[in-house]
C-alpha positions in Angstrom: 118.4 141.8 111.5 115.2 139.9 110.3 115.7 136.7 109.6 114.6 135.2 105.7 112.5 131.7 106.3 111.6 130.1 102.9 108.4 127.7 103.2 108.1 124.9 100.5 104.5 124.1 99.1 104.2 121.3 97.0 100.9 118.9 96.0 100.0 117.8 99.6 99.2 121.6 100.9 96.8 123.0 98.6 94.5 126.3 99.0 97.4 128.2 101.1 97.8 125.9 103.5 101.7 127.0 104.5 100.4 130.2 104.7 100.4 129.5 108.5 103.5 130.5 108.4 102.3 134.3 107.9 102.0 134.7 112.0 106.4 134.5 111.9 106.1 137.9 109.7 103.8 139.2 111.9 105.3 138.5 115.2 108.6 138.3 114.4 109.1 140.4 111.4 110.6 137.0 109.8 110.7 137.8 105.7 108.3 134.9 104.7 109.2 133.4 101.1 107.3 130.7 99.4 108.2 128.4 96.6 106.0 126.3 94.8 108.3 123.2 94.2 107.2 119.5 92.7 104.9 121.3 89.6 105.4 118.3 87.8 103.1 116.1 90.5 99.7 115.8 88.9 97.6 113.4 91.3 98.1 111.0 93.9 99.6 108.8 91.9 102.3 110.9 90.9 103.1 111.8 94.8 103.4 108.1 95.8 105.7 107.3 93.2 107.6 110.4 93.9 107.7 109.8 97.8 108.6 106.3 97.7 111.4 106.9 95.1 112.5 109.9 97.8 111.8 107.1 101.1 114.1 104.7 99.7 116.7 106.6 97.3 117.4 110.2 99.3 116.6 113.7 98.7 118.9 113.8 95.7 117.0 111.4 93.2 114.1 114.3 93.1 114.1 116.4 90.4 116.1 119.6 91.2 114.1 122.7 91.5 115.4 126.4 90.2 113.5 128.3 92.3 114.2 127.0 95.4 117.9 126.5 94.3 117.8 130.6 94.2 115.5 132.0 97.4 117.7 129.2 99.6 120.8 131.2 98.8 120.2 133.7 101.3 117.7 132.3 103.8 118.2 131.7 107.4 115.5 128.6 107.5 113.8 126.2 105.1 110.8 125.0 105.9 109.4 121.5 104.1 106.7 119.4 104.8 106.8 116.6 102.1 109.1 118.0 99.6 113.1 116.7 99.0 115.7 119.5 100.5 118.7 118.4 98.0 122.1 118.7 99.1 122.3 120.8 96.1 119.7 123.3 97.1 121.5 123.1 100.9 124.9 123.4 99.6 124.0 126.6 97.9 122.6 128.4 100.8 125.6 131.4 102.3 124.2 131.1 105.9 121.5 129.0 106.3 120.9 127.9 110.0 118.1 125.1 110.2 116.1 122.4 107.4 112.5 122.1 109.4 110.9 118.8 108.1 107.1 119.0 109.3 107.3 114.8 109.8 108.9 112.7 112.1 110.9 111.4 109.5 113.7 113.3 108.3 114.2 111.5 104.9 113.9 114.9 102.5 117.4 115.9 103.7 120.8 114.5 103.5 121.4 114.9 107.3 124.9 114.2 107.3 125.7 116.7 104.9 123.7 119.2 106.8 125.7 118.4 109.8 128.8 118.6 108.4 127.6 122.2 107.3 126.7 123.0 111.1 122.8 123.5 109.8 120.4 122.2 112.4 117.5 119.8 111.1 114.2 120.0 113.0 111.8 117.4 112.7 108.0 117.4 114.1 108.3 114.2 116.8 105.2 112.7 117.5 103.1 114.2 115.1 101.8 110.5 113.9 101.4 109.4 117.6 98.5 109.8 118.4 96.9 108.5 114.7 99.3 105.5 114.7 98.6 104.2 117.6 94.9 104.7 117.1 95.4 102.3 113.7 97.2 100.0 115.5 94.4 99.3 117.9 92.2 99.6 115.2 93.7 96.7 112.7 94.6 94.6 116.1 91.3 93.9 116.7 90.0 94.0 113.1 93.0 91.0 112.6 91.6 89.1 115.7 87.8 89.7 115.3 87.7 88.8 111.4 86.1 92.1 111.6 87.4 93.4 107.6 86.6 89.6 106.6 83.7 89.3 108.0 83.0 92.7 105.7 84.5 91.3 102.8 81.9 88.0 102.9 79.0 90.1 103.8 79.6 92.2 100.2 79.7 89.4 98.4 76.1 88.0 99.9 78.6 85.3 102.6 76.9 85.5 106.0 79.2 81.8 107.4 81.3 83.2 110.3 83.7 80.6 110.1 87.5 81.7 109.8 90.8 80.2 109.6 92.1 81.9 112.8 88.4 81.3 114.7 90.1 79.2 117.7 92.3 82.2 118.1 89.9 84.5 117.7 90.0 86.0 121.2 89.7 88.6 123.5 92.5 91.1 124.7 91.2 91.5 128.4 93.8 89.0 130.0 96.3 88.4 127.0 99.7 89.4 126.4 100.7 92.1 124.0 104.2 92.6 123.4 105.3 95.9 121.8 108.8 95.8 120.6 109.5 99.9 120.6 108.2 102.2 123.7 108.5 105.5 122.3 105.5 107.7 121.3 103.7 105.4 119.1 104.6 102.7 121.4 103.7 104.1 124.9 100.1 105.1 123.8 99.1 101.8 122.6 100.6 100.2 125.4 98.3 103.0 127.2 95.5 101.8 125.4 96.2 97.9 125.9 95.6 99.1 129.3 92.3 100.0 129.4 91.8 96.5 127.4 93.1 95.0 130.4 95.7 93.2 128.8 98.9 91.9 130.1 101.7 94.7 128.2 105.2 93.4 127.5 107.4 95.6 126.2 111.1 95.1 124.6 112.8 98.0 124.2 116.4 98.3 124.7 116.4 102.4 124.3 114.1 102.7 127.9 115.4 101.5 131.0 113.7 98.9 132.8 112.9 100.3 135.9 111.2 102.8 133.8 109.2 100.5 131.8 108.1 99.0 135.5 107.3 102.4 136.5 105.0 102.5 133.5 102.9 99.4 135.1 104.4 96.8 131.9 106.8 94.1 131.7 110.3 94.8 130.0 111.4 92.0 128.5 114.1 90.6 126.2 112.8 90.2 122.2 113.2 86.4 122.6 111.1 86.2 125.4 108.9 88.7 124.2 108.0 87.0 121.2 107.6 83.2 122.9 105.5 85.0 125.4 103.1 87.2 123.8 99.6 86.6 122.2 99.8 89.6 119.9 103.0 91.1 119.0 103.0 95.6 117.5 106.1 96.3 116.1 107.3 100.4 116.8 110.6 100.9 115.8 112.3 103.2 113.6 113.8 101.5 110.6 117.9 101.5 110.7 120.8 99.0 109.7 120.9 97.8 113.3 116.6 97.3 113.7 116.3 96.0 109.8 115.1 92.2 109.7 115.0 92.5 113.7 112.2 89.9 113.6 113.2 87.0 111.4 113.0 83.2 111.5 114.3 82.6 115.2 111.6 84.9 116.3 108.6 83.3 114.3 109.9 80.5 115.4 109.0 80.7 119.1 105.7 82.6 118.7 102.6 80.6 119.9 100.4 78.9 117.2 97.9 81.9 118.2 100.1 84.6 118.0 98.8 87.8 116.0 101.9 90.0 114.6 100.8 93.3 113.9 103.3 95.8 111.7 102.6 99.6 111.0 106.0 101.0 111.6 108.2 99.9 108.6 108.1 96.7 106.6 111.8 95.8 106.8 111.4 95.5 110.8 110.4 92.3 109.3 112.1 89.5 107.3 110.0 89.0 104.8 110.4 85.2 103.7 110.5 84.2 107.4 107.2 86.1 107.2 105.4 84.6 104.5 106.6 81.1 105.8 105.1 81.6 109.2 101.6 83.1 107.9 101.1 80.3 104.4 101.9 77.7 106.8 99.9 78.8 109.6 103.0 79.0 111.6 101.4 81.5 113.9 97.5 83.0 113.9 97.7 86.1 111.5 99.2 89.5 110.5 97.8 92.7 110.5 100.2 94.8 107.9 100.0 98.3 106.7 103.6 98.5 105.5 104.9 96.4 102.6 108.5 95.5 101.0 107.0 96.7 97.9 104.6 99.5 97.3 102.2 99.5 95.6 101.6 95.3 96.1 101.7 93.8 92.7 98.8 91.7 91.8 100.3 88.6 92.6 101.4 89.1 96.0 100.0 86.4 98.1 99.3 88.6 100.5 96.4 89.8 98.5 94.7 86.6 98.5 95.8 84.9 101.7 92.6 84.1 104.5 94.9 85.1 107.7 95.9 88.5 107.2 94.6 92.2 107.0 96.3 94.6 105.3 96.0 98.5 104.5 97.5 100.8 102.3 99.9 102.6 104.3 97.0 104.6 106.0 98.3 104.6 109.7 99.5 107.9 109.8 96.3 108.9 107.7 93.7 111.8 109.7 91.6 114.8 108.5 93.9 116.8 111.2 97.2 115.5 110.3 98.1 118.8 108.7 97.6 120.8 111.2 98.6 118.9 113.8 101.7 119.2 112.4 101.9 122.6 112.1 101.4 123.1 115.6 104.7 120.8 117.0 106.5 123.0 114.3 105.2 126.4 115.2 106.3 125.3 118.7 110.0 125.0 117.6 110.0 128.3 115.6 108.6 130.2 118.1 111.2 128.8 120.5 113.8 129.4 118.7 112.6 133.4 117.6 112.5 133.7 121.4 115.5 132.1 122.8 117.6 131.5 119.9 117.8 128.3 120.5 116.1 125.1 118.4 114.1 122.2 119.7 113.3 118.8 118.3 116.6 118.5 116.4 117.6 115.2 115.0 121.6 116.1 114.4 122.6 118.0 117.7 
């Protein structure tokens, strides 16, 4: 019996781009249905607000969509790369075996009521590694070399080189860099560090410590971590037990020259303790990519302060995102039309 997979296109796959999906017809004789969903998105702007609103609120603040609603009924897998899977549209499915988000995050799905359902959800781990970590080395050193600054005076005819942070302008060959998170993102800028010759500390409760030696680093407790380390990358995964996990105590101990760089999530990160530590020079700078509120407003002091760099939510950004993606997920399906069995999920 063939199995029915329906494949969600929304506004960020244009020109065909699920059509990937073709090769399960072909070697599996999969029936391959695809549902336009989100018609109401016009532009960009459209898809942030939409995203967000789904980031923070669930799948089920999305507008519901009819046609999925009817092709889910009797399909075997769903397949979404951006767009909300409701509990609705789930709920109405007779035998529906797996929800396949195409990101990391699994936020387009109510995953407890999936589980409760037995319906497997399969996620695409790792497919921001390798651009994450990339960023984070990226706005690292543009933080500690005033390198965006440095742009930003040059446009407007400025060639001084002076800077607020200048005495701690520095290099990372022989500096500390504390990561607090190890896991894909984490390990390859602590991979990269290395070839900086930097000094890599790494708290991460998760990994044991014997591995984190093996590695060649330092495992070390948060506390220590931050009173310890020149720069500080945050890569954890938001939850109730990681929100705020850097607050006052840990600004607190960080050296006068400390950097703090964030492109994970913004609530990682208590947000007055923050703000405190960077308008009072408290510690040497932030490089942020992730925000409390997105878009900033135009009077968030961020936007005007002399000791931070920040980006638009652009880590994960890459001309080969897509298809990267499509390749981890292609890897489960084809795995699971061969064995039977499903990789990567999130609610075993």
């Amino acid at each position: 019996m063939s199995k029915k997979v329906v494949v969600m296109e929304d506004f960020t796959t244009p020109d065909g781009r699920m059509h990937v999906y073709d090769t399960l017809a072909e070697k599996y004789g999969a029936e391959v249905k695809y549902v336009k969903v989100q018609k109401y998105i016009r532009d960009h702007d459209d898809f942030s607000k939409m995203f967000l609103n789904m980031e923070k609120n669930g799948p089920d603040v999305i507008e519901e969509e009819e046609e999925l609603l009817a092709e889910i009924k009797d399909a075997d897998i769903v397949i979404s790369h951006i767009s909300a899977v409701s509990t609705k549209a789930v709920n109405s499915a007779e035998h529906l075996e797996a929800v396949c988000i195409m990101r990391s995050g699994v936020e387009n799905v109510n995953v407890e009521n999936a589980t409760a359902r037995g319906i497997k959800v399969v996620n695409a781990p790792g497919r921001l590694a390798v651009p994450v970590s990339e960023f984070t080395v990226g706005l690292m050193i543009a933080e500690m070399k005033n390198i965006a600054r440095s742009h930003q005076r040059m446009q407007a005819g400025n060639f001084e080189d002076g800077f607020s942070n200048s005495e701690y302008s520095v290099n990372l060959k022989g500096k500390n860099v504390g990561l607090v998170g190890c896991g894909m993102v984490g390990s390859r800028v602590a991979n990269i560090m290395k070839a900086f010759e930097a000094n890599v500390l790494i708290y991460d409760p998760y990994m044991p410590e014997e591995k984190i030696k093996e590695m060649g680093y330092t495992p070390m407790g948060l506390n220590d971590l931050c009173r310890e380390s020149d720069v500080i990358s945050i890569h954890f995964r938001l939850t109730p037990e990681t929100r705020g996990l850097i607050g006052a105590e840990q600004f607190a101990l960080m050296k006068p020259g400390c950097f703090l760089i964030n492109t994970a999530r913004a609530g990682l990160v208590d947000e007055d303790a923050m703000m405190d530590a960077l308008t009072n020079k408290k510690i040497a700078g932030a490089g942020l990519d992730v925000f409390h509120q997105e878009p900033l407003e135009a009077d968030n002091p961020l936007l005007t302060m002399d000791n931070v760099t920040i980006t638009g939510h652009l880590a994960g950004h890459c001309a080969d995102i897509f298809q990267m993606t499509v390749d981890i997920m292609m890897r489960a399906l084809d795995h699971y039309f061969q064995t039977g069995e499903w990789i990567n999920v999130v609610n075993k």
